[in-house]
C-alpha positions as CSV (number, residue, x, y, z in Angstrom):
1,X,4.8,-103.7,8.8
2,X,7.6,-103.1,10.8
3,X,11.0,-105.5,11.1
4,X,13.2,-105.9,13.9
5,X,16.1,-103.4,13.4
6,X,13.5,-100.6,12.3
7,X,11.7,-101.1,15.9
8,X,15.2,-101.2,18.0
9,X,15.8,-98.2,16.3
10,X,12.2,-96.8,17.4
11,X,12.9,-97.8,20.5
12,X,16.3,-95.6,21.0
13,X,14.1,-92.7,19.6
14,X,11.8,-93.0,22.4
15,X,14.4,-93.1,25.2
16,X,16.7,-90.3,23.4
17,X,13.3,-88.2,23.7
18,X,13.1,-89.5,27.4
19,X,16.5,-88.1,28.2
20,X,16.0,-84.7,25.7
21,X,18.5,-85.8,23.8
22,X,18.8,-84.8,19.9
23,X,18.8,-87.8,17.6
24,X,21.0,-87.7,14.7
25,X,22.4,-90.1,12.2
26,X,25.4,-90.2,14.0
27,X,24.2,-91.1,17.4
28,X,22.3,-94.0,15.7
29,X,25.5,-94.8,14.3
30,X,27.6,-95.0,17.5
31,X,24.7,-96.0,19.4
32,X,24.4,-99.2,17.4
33,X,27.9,-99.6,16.2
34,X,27.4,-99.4,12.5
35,X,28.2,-97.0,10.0
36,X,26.3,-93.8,9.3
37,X,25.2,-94.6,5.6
38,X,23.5,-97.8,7.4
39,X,21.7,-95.7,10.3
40,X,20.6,-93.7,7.4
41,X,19.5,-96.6,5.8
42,X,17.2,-97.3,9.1
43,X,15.9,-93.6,9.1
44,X,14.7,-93.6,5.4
45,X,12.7,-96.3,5.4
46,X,11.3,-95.1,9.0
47,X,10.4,-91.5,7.0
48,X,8.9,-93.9,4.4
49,X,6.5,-95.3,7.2
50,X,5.7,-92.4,8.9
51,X,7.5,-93.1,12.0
52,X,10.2,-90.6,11.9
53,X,10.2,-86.7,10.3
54,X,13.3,-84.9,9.9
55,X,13.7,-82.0,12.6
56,X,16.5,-80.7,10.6
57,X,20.2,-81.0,8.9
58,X,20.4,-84.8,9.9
59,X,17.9,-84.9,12.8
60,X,15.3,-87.0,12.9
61,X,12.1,-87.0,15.3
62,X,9.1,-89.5,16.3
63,X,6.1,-88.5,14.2
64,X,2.5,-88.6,16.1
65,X,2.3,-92.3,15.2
66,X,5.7,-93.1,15.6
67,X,5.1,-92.0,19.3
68,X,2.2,-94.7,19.9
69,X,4.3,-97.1,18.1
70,X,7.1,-96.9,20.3
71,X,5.3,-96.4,23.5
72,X,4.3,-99.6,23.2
73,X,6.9,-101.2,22.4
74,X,8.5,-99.5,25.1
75,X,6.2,-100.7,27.6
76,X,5.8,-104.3,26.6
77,X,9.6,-104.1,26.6
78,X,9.7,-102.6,30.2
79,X,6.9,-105.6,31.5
80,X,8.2,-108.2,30.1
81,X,12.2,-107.5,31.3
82,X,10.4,-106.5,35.0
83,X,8.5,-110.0,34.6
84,X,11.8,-112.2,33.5
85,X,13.7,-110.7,36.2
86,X,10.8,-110.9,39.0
87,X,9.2,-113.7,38.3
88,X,11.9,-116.3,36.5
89,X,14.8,-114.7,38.5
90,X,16.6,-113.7,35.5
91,X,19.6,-111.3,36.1
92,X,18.5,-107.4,34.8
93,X,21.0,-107.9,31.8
94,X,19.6,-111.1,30.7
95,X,15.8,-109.7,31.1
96,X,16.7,-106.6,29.3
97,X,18.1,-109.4,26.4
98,X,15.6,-111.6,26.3
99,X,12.9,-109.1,26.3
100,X,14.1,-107.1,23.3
101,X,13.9,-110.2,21.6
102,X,10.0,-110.4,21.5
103,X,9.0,-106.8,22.8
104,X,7.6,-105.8,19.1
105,X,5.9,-109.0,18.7
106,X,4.0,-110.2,22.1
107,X,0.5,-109.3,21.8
108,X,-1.4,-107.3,24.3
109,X,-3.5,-109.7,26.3
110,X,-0.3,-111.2,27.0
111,X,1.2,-107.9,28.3
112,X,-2.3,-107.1,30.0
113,X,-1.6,-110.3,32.2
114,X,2.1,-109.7,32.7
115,X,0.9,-106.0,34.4
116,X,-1.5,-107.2,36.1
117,X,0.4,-110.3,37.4
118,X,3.4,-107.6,38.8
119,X,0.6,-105.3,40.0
120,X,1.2,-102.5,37.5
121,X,4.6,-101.4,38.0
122,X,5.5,-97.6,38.0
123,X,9.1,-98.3,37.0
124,X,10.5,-101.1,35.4
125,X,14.0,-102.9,37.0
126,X,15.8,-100.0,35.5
127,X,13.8,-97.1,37.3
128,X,12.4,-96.1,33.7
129,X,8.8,-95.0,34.3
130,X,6.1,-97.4,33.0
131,X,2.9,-96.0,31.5
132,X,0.1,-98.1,31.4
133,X,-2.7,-96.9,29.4
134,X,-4.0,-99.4,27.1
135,X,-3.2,-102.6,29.7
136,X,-5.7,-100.7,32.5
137,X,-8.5,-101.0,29.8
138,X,-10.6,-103.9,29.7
């Protein structure tokens, strides 16, 4: 089982891979304003779970099922800040807040409503693409 912090931090692995962008302890630590030693913290206990494998002196990647973890994550988090902001009129900011909130806990019949309420949205109200493979499955 996964907490909170570990799947925020799964989540910034994703999008660093989105943007090509070489995740390190360091970035983690700037990234979410804490020190080093507790990004590191983070990272050992994602290596412990087979979400993350090292890709080097302090680099750290998404394992094969780190990937499908955070992808949908990701895209629950991507429908449900769309849905907040279309459909309840909340503000991009507060949508992004509120749906990091719940994004690693909502279940998928939810989320398989929420796409098919907003039509299967290509980008969420960032312009970040949103995949939908599972949610088209019935």
């Amino acid at each position: 089982m996964l907490h909170h912090v570990e799947t925020t931090y799964l989540k910034e692995f994703y999008r660093a891979r989105e943007r090509n962008v070489e995740v390190t302890t360091g970035y983690l630590a700037r990234t979410f304003k804490v020190k080093p030693a507790s990004a590191f913290d983070v990272v050992s206990k994602l290596l412990e779970k087979n979400m993350l494998e090292k890709a080097g002196w302090g680099k750290f990647n998404l394992t094969p099922s780190g990937v499908v973890v955070a992808a949908r994550i990701i895209h629950n988090h991507r429908i449900l800040e769309t849905y907040f902001h279309r459909e309840l009129g909340l503000s991009p900011s507060e949508a992004c807040l509120h749906a990091s909130k719940i994004d690693d806990q909502i279940g998928e019949p939810v989320i398989r409503r929420m796409c098919l309420k907003l039509d299967f949205p290509n980008t969420c109200i960032h312009g970040n693409e949103v995949k939908h493979k599972e949610c088209r499955e019935e």
